[in-house]
C-alpha positions as CSV (number, residue, x, y, z in Angstrom):
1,X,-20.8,36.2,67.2
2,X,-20.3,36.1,63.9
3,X,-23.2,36.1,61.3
4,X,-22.6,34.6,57.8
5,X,-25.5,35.4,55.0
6,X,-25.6,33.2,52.3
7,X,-26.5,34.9,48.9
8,X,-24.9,33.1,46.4
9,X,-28.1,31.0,45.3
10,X,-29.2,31.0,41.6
11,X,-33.0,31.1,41.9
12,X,-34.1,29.4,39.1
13,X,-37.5,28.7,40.2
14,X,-38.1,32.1,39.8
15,X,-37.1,32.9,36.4
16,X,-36.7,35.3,34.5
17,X,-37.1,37.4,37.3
18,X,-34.3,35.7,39.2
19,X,-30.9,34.7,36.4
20,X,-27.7,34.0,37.0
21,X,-26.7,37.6,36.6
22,X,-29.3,38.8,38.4
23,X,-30.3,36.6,41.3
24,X,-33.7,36.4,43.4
25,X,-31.2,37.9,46.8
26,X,-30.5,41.2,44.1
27,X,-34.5,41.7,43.9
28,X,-37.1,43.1,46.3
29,X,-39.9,40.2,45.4
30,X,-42.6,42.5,46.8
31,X,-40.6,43.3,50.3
32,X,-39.2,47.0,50.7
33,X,-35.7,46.0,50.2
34,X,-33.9,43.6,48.0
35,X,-33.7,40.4,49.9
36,X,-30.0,40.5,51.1
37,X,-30.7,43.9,52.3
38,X,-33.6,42.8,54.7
39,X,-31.3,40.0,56.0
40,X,-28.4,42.2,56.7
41,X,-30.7,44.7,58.5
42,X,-32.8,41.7,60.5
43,X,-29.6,41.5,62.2
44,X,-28.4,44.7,62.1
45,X,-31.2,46.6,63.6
46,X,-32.0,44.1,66.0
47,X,-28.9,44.7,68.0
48,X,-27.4,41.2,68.2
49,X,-23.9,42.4,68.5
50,X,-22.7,40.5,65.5
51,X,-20.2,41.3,63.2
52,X,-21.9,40.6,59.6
53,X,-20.3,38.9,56.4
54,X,-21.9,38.1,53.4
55,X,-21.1,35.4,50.8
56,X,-21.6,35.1,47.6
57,X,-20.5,33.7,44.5
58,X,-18.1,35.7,41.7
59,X,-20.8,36.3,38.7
60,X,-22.3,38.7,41.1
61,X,-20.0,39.6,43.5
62,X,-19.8,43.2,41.7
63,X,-23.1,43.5,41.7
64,X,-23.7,42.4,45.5
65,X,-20.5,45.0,46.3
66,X,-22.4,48.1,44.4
67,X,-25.8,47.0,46.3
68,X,-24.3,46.8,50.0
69,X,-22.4,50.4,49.4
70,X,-25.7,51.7,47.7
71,X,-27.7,50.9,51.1
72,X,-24.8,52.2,53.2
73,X,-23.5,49.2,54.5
74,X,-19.5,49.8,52.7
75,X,-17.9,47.9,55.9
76,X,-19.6,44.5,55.7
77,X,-17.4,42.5,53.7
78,X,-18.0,39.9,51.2
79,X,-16.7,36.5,51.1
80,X,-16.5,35.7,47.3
81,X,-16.9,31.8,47.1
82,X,-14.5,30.4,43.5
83,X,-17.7,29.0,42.3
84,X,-20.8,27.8,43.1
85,X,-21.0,24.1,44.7
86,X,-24.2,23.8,46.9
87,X,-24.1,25.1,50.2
88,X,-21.6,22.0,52.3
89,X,-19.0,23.9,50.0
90,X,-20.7,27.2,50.6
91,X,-20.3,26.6,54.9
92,X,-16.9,25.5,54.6
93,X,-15.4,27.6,52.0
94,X,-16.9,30.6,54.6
95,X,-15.4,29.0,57.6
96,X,-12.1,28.8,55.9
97,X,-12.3,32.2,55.1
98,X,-13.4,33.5,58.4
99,X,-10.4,31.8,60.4
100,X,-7.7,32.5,57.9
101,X,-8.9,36.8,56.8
102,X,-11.0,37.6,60.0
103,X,-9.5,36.0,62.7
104,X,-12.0,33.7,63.6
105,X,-11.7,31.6,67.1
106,X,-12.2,27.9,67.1
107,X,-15.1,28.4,69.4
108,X,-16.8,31.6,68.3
109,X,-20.6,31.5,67.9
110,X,-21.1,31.6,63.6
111,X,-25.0,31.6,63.1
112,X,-25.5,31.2,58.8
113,X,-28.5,32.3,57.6
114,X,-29.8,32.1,53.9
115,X,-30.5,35.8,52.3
116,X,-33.7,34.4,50.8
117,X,-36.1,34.1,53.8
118,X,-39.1,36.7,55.6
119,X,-40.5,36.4,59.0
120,X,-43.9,38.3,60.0
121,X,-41.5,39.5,63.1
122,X,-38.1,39.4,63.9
123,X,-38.1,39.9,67.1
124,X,-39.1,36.0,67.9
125,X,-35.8,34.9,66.0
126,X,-33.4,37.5,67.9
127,X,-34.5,36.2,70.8
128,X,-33.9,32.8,70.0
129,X,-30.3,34.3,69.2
130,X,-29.9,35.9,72.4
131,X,-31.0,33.3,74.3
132,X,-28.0,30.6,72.7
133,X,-25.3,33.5,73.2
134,X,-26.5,33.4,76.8
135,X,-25.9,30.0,77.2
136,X,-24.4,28.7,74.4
137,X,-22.4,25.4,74.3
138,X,-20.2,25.3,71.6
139,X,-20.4,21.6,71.4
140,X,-23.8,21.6,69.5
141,X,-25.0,22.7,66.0
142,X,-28.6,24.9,66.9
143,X,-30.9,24.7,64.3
144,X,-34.2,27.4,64.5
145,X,-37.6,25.5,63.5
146,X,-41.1,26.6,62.6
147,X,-44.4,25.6,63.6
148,X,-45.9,24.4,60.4
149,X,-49.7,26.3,59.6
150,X,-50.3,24.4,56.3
151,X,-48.8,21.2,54.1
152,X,-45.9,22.5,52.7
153,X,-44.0,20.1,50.3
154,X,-41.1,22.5,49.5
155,X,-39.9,22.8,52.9
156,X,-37.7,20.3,55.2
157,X,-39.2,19.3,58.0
158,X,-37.7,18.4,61.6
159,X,-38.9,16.1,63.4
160,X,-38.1,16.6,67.2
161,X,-37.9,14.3,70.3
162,X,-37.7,15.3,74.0
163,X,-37.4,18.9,75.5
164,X,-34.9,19.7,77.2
165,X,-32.4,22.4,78.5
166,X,-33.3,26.5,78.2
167,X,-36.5,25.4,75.7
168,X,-34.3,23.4,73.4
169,X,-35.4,20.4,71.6
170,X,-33.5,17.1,70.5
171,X,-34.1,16.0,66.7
172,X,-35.2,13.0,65.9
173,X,-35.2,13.0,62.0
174,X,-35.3,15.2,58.6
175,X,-37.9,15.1,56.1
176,X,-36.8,16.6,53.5
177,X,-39.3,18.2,50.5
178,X,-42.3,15.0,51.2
179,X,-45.2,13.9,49.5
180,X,-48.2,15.9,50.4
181,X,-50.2,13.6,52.4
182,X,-47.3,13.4,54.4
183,X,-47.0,16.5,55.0
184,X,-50.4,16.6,55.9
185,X,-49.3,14.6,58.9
186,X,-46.5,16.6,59.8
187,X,-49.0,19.9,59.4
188,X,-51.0,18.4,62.2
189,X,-48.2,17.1,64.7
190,X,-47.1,19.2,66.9
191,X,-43.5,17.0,66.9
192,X,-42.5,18.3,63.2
193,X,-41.4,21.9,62.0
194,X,-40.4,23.6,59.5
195,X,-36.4,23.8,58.8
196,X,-35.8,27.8,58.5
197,X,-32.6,26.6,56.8
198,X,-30.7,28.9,59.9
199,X,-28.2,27.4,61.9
200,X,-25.5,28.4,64.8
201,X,-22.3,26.3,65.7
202,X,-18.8,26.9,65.9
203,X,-15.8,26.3,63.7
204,X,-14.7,23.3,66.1
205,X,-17.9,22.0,65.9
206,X,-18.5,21.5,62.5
207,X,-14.5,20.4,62.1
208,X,-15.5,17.6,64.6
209,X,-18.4,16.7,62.4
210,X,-16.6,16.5,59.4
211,X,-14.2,14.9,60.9
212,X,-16.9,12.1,61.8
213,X,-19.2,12.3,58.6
214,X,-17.2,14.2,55.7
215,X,-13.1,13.8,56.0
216,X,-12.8,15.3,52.6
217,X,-14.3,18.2,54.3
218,X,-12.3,18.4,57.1
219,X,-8.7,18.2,55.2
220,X,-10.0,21.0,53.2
221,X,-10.4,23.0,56.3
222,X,-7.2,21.9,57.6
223,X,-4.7,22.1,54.8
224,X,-4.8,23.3,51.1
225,X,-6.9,20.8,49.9
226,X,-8.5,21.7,46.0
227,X,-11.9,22.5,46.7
228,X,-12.6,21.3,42.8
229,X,-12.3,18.1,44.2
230,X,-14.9,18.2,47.0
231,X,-18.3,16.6,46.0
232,X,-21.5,19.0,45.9
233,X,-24.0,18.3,48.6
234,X,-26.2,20.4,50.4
235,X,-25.0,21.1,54.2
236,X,-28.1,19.1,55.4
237,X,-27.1,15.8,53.5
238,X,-23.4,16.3,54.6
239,X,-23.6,16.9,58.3
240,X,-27.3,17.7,60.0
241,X,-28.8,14.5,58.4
242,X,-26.0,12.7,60.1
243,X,-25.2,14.6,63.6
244,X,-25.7,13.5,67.0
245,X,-24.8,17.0,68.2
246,X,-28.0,19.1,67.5
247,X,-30.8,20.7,69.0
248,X,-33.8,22.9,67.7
249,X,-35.3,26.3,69.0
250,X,-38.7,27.0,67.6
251,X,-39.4,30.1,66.3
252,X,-43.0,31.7,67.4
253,X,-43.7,33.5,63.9
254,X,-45.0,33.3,60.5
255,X,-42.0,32.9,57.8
256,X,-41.5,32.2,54.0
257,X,-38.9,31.2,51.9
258,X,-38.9,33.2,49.3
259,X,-38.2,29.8,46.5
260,X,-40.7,29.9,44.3
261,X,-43.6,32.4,42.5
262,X,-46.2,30.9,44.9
263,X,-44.3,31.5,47.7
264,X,-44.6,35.2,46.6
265,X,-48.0,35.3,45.9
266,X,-49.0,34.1,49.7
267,X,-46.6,36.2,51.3
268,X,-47.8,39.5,49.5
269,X,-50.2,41.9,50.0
270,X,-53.8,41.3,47.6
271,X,-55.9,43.6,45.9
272,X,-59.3,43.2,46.2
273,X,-59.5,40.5,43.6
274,X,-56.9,38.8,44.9
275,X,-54.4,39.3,43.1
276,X,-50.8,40.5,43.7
277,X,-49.8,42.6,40.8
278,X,-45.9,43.9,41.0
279,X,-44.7,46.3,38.1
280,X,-46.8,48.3,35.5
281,X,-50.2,45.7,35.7
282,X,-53.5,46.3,34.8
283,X,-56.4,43.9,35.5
284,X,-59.9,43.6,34.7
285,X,-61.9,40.5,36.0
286,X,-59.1,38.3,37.1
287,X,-58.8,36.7,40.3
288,X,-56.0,35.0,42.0
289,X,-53.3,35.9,40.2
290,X,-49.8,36.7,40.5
291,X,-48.9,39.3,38.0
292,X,-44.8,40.6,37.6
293,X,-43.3,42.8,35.0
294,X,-40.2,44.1,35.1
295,X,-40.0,45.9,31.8
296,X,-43.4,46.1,29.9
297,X,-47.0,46.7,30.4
298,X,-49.3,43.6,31.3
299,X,-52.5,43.3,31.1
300,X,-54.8,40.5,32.2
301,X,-58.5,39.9,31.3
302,X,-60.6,37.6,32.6
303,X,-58.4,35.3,33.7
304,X,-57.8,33.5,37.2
305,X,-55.2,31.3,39.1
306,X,-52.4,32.2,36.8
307,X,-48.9,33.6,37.4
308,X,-47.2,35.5,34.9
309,X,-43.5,36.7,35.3
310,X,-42.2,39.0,32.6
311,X,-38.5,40.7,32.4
312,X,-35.7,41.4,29.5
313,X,-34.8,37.5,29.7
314,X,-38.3,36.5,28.9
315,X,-41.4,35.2,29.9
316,X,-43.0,32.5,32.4
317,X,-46.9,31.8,31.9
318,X,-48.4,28.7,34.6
319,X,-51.2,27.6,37.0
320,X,-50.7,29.1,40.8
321,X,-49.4,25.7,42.4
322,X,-47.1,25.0,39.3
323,X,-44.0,27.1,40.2
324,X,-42.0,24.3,41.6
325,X,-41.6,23.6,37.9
326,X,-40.5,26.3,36.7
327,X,-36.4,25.6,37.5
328,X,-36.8,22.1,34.9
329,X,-37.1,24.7,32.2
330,X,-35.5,27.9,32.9
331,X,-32.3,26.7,31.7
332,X,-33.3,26.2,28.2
C-alpha cells in the first residue's frame, strides 16, 4: 500500500497564521507536531506497512523538504505538484507520478489522506485500514466516515444506504457544507456522517472512473496531456459525487479538521476561563476566547467570545463562530 498525504493546501481561513509561504500543514495549531508531521507519523507508528509520499505544491516544497529532514523522516519523498489546482488535479497529478517515478501497479492499494486532519485515536482508523488490505477489492473507491456529535456546516456529509460486506456501507448521497438546520437533521440520523476527506482505491479504479465521469482526466493520465488545460474541481465534484463504485467504513472516534480558528478552539485544551491561549498571552477576565500570537505579546481584558490571531503578516480580530469568514478577506 501506498499512502499519499496531501499538504499542498493554502489555509486561508486561518490567516495570518496560515499564508501562502507559510501554510496551516507547516504549523503545530496547538498539537505537538506541525500538522504534516502528525499525519506522516499516524501512519508511520501505527505499522500499516505503507510506503509514505507526500505532496505538495512548489512555493513550499523547500520548506516541506527542510521540515521532513528536521523530524528525521529524509527518505519519504515529496511529490511537488507544477501548481496548485484543487485537489481532482492534486489526486491525479500524484497518481501520475506514482506509476511513472515509483513504480506503482495498476492495482496497488493508494489510501490519500489530507495533512490537515486530528483524531482523539488512531488506532480506530488503522483498523479500518487493515481491515480493507485484508480484503480489499480493487474495484471500489473506500471512503472512511464519521459519526457526526454536533451540526457542523463546514463538513461534507455522507449519506449511506444498506450494510453490507466486512462492515461496509453503500452511499447513497453527498451533502456537501449545508445549511444548519440541515445539518441538524443529519446530526441526529444515524444514516449521515461526516466525510474525513480520506479515501483508498487503486490507479485502475480511478482511471475507470475518469474514464466514465472526467475523460479530460483520464488522457492526462494516459498520455502527455497539459495539465494547464485541465479544469479545477475538487476530487469530490469530479468523481465521488458521481461513482457507483463506493463504499464507506465508519470510523469509531472523535476527529477535526483543522479548517478554520473555531475548529482550533474546540479541539484544544482550555484554561480555566475557557480560553485557549497559544504564544506569549496574558488574560485577565476573558472567557471563551481563542488567543494566538506568533510574534508579540497579547493581552486581553475583559473580553469574551473573541478570537484574535496575530503573526508578522498581520492581524485577525472576530466573534468565535465567524472564522468561516475569514478566507473572503485574507487576500486583501
Amino acid at each position: 500500500m501506498k499512502v499519499v498525504i496531501l499538504a499542498g493546501g493554502k489555509g486561508r481561513r486561518l490567516w495570518p497564521i496560515s499564508t501562502r509561504d507559510f501554510p496551516k500543514t507547516l504549523h503545530s495549531l496547538g498539537a505537538q507536531n506541525p500538522l504534516v508531521i502528525e499525519t506522516i507519523q499516524r501512519f508511520q507508528n501505527l505499522s500499516i506497512g505503507a510506503e509514505i509520499y507526500v505532496q505538495t505544491g512548489p512555493d513550499i516544497s523547500l520548506q516541506m523538504r527542510q521540515l521532513l529532514d528536521e523530524y528525521g523522516y529524509q527518505t519519504i519523498p515529496l511529490i511537488i505538484e507544477p501548481f496548485s489546482k484543487n485537489t481532482a488535479f492534486a489526486v491525479t497529478f500524484a497518481l501520475k507520478e506514482l506509476k511513472k517515478s515509483f513504480g506503482l501497479c495498476e492495482r496497488e492499494p493508494i489510501l490519500f489522506s489530507p495533512s490537515d486532519h486530528q483524531f482523539e485515536s488512531d488506532d480506530p482508523l488503522i483498523h479500518a485500514i487493515l481491515n480493507i488490505k485484508k480484503d480489499f477489492d480493487s474495484g471500489w473507491i473506500y471512503l472512511f466516515g464519521l459519526q457526526p456529535t454536533s451540526p457542523k456546516v463546514e463538513y461534507g456529509y455522507i449519506e449511506v444506504g444498506e450494510r453490507c460486506e466486512n462492515g461496509r456501507y453503500k452511499i447513497s448521497h453527498f451533502h456537501e457544507k449545508p445549511h444548519l438546520n440541515e445539518a441538524s437533521k443529519y446530526a441526529l440520523s444515524r444514516r449521515h456522517y461526516w466525510n474525513s476527506g480520506l479515501f483508498c482505491t487503486t490507479f485502475e479504479t480511478l482511471q475507470n472512473e475518469c474514464e466514465r465521469h472526467a475523460p479530460d482526466f483520464k488522457h492526462y493520465l494516459e498520455n502527455t496531456y497539459e495539465a494547464e488545460l485541465l479544469p479545477s474541481l475538487s476530487f469530490d465534484h469530479l468523481i465521488l459525487e458521481k461513482s457507483m463504485q463506493l463504499r464507506m467504513i465508519p470510523i469509531d472516534t472523535e476527529w477535526c479538521d483543522i479548517g478554520s480558528f473555531d475548529a482550533i478552539y474546540e479541539r484544544c485544551k482550555k484554561d480555566g476561563d475557557d480560553n485557549v491561549c497559544i504564544g506569549n498571552i496574558q488574560s485577565q477576565n476573558s472567557h471563551r476566547n481563542l488567543i494566538i500570537s506568533k510574534s508579540k505579546p497579547i493581552k486581553i481584558i475583559d473580553v469574551d467570545d473573541l478570537i484574535v490571531a496575530e503573526s508578522s503578516e498581520g492581524i485577525c480580530i472576530m466573534k468565535r463562530g465567524s472564522s468561516q469568514k475569514n478566507q473572503n478577506l485574507s487576500e486583501t
